[in-house]
C-alpha positions as CSV (number, residue, x, y, z in Angstrom):
1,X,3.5,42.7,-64.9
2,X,3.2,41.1,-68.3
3,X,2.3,43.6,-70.5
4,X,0.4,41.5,-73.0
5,X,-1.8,39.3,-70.4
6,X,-2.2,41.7,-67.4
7,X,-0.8,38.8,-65.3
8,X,0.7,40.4,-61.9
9,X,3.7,39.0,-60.2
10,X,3.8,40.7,-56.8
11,X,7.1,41.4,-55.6
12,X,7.4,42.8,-52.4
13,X,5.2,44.5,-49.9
14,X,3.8,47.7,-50.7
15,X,1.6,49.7,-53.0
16,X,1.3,50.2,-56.6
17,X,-0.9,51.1,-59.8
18,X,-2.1,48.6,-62.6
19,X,-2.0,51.1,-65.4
20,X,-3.9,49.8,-69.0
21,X,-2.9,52.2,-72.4
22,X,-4.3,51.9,-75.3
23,X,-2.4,51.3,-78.2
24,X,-4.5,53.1,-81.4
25,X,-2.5,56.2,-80.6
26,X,-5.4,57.8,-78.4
27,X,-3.1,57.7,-75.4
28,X,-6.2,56.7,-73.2
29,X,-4.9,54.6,-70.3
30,X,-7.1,53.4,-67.1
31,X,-5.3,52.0,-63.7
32,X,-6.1,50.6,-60.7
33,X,-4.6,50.3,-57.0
34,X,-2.7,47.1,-56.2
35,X,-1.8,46.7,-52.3
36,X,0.9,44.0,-52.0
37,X,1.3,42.6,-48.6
38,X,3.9,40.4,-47.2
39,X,2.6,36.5,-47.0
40,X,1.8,34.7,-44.4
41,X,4.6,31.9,-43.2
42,X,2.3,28.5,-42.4
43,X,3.1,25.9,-39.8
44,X,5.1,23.0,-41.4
45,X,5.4,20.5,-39.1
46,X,3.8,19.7,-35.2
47,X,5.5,16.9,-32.9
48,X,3.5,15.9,-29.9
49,X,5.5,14.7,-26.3
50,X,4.6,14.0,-23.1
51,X,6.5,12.9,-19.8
52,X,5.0,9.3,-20.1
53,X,3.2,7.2,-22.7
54,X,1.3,5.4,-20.2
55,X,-0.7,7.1,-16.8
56,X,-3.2,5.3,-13.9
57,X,-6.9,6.1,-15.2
58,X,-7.2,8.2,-12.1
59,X,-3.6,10.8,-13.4
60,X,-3.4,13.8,-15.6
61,X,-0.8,14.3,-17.7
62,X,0.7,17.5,-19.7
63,X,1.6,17.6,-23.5
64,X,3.3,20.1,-25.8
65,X,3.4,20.6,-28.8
66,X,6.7,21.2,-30.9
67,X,5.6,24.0,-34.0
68,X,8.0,24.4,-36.6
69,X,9.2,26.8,-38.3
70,X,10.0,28.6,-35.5
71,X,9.2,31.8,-37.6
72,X,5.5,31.0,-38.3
73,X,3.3,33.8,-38.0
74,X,0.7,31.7,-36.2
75,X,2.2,28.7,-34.1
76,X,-1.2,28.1,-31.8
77,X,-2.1,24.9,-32.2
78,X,-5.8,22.9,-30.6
79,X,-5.8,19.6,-29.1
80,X,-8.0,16.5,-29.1
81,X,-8.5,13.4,-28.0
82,X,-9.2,10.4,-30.4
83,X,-10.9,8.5,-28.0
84,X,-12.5,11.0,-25.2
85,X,-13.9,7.2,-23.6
86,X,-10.2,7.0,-22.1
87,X,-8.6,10.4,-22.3
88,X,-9.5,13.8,-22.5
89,X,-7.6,16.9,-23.3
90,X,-8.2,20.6,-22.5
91,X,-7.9,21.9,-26.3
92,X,-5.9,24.9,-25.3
93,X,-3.5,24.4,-22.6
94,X,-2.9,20.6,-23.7
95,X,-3.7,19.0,-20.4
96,X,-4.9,15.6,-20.9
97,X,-6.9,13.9,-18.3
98,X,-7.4,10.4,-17.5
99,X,-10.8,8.2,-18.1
100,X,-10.7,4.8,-17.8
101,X,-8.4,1.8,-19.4
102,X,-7.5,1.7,-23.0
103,X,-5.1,3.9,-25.5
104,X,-6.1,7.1,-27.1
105,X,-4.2,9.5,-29.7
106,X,-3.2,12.8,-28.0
107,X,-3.7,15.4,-31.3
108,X,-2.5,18.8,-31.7
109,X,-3.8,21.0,-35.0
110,X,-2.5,24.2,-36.5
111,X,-4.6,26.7,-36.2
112,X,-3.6,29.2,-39.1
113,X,-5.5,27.5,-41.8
114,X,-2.3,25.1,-42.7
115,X,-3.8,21.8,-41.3
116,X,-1.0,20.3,-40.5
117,X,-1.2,18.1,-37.2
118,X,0.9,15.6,-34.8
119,X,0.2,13.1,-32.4
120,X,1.2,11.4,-29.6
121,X,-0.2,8.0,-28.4
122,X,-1.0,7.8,-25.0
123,X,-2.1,4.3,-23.1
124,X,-4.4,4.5,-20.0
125,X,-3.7,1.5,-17.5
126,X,-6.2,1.1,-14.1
127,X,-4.7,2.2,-11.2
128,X,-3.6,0.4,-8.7
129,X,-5.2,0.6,-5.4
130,X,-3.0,0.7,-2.4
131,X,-3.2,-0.1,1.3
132,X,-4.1,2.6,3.8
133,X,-4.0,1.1,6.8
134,X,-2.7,-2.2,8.5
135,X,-4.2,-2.8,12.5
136,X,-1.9,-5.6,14.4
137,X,-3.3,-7.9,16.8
138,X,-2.8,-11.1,18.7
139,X,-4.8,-13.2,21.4
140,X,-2.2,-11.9,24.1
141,X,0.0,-8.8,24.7
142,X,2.5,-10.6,27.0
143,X,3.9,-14.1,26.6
144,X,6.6,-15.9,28.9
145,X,10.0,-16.6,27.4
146,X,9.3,-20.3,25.7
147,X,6.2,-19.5,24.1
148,X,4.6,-18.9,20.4
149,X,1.7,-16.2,19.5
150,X,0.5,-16.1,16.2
151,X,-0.3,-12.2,15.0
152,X,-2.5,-11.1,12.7
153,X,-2.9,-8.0,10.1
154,X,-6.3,-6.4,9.1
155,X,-5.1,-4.4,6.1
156,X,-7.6,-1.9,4.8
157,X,-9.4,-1.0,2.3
158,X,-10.4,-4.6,1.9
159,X,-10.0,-4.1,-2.2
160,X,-6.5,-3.4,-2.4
161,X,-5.0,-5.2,-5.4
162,X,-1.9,-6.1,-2.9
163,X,-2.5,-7.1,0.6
164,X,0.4,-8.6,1.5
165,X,2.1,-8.0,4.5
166,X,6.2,-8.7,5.8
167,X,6.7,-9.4,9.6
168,X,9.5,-8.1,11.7
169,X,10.3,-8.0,15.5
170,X,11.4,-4.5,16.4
171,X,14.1,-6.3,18.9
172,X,15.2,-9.9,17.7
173,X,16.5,-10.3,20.9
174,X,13.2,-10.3,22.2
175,X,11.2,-12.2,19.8
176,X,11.2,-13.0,16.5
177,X,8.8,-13.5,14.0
178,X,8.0,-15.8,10.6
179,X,8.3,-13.0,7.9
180,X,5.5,-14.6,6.1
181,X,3.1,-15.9,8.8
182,X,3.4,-13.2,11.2
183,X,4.1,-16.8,14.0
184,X,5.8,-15.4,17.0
185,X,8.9,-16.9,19.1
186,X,9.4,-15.5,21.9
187,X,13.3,-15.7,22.8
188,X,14.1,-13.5,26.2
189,X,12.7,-11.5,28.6
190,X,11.7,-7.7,27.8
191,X,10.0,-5.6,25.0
192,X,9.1,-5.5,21.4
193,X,6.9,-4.6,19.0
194,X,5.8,-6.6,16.1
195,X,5.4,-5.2,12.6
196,X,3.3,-5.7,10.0
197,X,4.4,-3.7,6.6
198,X,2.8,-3.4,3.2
199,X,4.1,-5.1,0.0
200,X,2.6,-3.0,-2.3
201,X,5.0,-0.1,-2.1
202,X,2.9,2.5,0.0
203,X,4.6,2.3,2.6
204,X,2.0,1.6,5.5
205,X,2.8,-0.4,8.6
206,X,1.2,-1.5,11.6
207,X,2.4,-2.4,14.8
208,X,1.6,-4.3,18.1
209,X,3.5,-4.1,21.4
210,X,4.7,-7.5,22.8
211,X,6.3,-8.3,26.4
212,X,8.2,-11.4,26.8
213,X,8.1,-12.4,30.7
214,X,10.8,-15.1,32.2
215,X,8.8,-18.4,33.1
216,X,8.5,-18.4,36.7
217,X,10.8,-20.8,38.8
218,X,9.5,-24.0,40.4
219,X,10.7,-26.9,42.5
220,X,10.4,-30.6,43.2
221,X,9.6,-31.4,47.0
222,X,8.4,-34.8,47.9
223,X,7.0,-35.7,44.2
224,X,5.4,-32.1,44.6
225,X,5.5,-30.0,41.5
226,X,4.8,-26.6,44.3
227,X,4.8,-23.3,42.2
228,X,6.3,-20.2,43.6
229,X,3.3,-17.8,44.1
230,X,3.6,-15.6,40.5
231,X,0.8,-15.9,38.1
232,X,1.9,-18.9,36.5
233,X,4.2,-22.0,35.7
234,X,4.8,-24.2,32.5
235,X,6.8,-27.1,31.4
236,X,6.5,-30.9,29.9
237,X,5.0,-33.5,32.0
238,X,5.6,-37.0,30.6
239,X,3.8,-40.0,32.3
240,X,4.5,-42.9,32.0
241,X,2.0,-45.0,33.9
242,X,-2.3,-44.0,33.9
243,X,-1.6,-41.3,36.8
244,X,-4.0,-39.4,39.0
245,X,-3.2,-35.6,40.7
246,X,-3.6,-34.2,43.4
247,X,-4.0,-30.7,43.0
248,X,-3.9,-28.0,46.4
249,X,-4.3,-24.1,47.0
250,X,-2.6,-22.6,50.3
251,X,-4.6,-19.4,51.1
252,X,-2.6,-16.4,53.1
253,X,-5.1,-13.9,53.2
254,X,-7.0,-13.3,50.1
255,X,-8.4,-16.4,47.9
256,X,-6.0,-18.5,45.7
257,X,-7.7,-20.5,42.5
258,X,-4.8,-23.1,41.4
259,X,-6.0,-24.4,37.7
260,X,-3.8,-27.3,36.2
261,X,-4.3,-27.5,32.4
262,X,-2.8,-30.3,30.5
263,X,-2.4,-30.1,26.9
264,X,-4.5,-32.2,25.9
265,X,-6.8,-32.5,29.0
266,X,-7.5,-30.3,31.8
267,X,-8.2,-27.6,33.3
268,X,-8.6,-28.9,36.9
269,X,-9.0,-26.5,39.6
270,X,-8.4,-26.2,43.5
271,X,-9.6,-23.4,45.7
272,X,-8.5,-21.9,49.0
273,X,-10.1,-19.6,51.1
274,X,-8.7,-17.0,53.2
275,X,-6.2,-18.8,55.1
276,X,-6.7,-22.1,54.2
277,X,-5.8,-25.4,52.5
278,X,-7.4,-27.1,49.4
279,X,-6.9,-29.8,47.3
280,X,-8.4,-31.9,44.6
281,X,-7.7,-35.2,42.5
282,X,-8.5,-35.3,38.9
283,X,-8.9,-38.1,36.7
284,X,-6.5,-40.8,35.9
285,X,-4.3,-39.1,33.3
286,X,-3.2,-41.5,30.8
287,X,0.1,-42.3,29.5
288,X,1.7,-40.0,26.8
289,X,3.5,-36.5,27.1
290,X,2.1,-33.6,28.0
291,X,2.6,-29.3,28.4
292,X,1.5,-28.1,31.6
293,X,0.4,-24.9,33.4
294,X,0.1,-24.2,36.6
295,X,-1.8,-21.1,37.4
296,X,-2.4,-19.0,40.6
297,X,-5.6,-16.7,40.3
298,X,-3.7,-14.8,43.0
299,X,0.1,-13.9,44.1
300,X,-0.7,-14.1,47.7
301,X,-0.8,-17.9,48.2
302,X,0.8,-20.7,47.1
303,X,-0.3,-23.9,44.8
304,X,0.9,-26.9,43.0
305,X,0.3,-30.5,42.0
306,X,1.3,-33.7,43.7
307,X,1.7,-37.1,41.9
308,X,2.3,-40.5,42.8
């Protein structure tokens, strides 16, 4: 204490008396208590981190706060946002919570009367919406062994920002398939499916079954293209002069449709009856090359074309 001002200096925690004497030779003297405490130690410095700088607007993300000195007799800190439009925090726990698009400073404040504060920036991107689901399909199920089938994907929801699908064949063997298109090849008889898979990293897939069935056999007999009773025949017809057909149905017990289609031209049909015989002639087929079926509506009889 000076003894001429009164100034105190307070030196250490604890209590003491401020004692005034008067100097006239009276020996009067007044005092008063002085309680020293011990001071409080103030945050200095607050640095704000987070696991990533940038989340999806539909994330949360957790921040901490770093409070030095480690000694400070309050280190609690409160937290805001500087743009609650794109992020907000919960002021006590830190948590900040995603909006919508756009960047935002992630604030944390002493709260012992120091003001100090730190920050963290913190961008908000829009989230990407993913596939859920992809449904395979195609016009047929089961294709013989020299035959194409294009497949198709309906990938859901309809808004997702990547609907892109890759194709594969479950058993190349089998078929195989234009990664891009989804166009099938069939390549031997037997079983596959065909797969449809996202792009967009979430994963999904869709499949469809596929059989690939050997193209019946068939014979020439006296300029008769005769098929073998199974559902169907194919092949390449090339003719070379304006031809007409002669199309005919053989009947064993049940009724037997024999259709010719021509691509292009056609279908022509015959019919048989229980037991019976049928035929029919179609138009004068021009010149040019054609692919051909021969179907059987039934396996019980027997069918073919005949030509000049």
């Amino acid at each position: 204490m000076n003894a001429t001002t009164g100034l105190v200096t307070a030196v250490s925690e604890g209590n003491t008396n401020i004692v005034a004497t008067a100097t006239d030779g009276s020996n009067v003297s007044g005092s008063a208590a002085l309680q020293v405490t011990a001071s409080q130690i103030l945050v200095t410095s607050i640095t704000v981190s987070s696991g990533r700088a940038s989340i999806p607007d539909d994330a949360t993300e957790q921040f901490n706060a770093n409070v030095l000195p480690g000694n400070a007799d309050n280190r609690a800190v409160t937290w805001s946002s500087s743009n609650a439009t794109v992020a907000t925090v919960n002021a006590t726990t830190g948590l900040v919570t995603a909006v919508s698009e756009g960047n935002t400073n992630i604030v944390a404040t002493a709260t012992d009367g120091s003001n100090v504060s730190g920050s963290a920036a913190l961008e908000v991107t829009i989230s990407e919406i993913l596939v859920t689901s992809i449904t395979v399909s195609s016009g047929r199920a089961s294709i013989p062994d020299d035959a194409t089938e294009q497949f198709n994907a309906n990938v859901l929801p309809a808004n997702a920002d990547n609907r892109a699908v890759t194709w594969n064949s479950s058993n190349a063997a089998v078929a195989t398939v234009n990664a891009t298109t989804g166009m099938v090849s069939a390549v031997s008889a037997g079983n596959t499916s065909i797969v449809a898979t996202a792009t967009d990293g979430s994963g999904v897939s869709g499949s469809a079954p596929l059989e690939i069935t050997a193209l019946p056999a068939y014979v020439f007999s006296n300029g008769r293209l005769v098929g073998d009773g199974t559902d169907y025949i194919t092949g390449i017809l090339t003719i070379n002069s304006p031809t007409a057909f002669e199309i005919f149905a053989m009947s064993a017990s049940q009724i037997t449709v024999v259709t010719l289609t021509l691509n292009p031209g056609g279908p022509y049909s015959a019919t048989a009856n229980h037991g019976s015989v049928d035929s029919v002639s179609t138009p004068v087929i021009p010149v040019g090359t054609y692919t051909y079926t021969i179907s059987l509506l039934t396996t019980d009889g027997k069918g073919g074309v005949e030509g000049p």
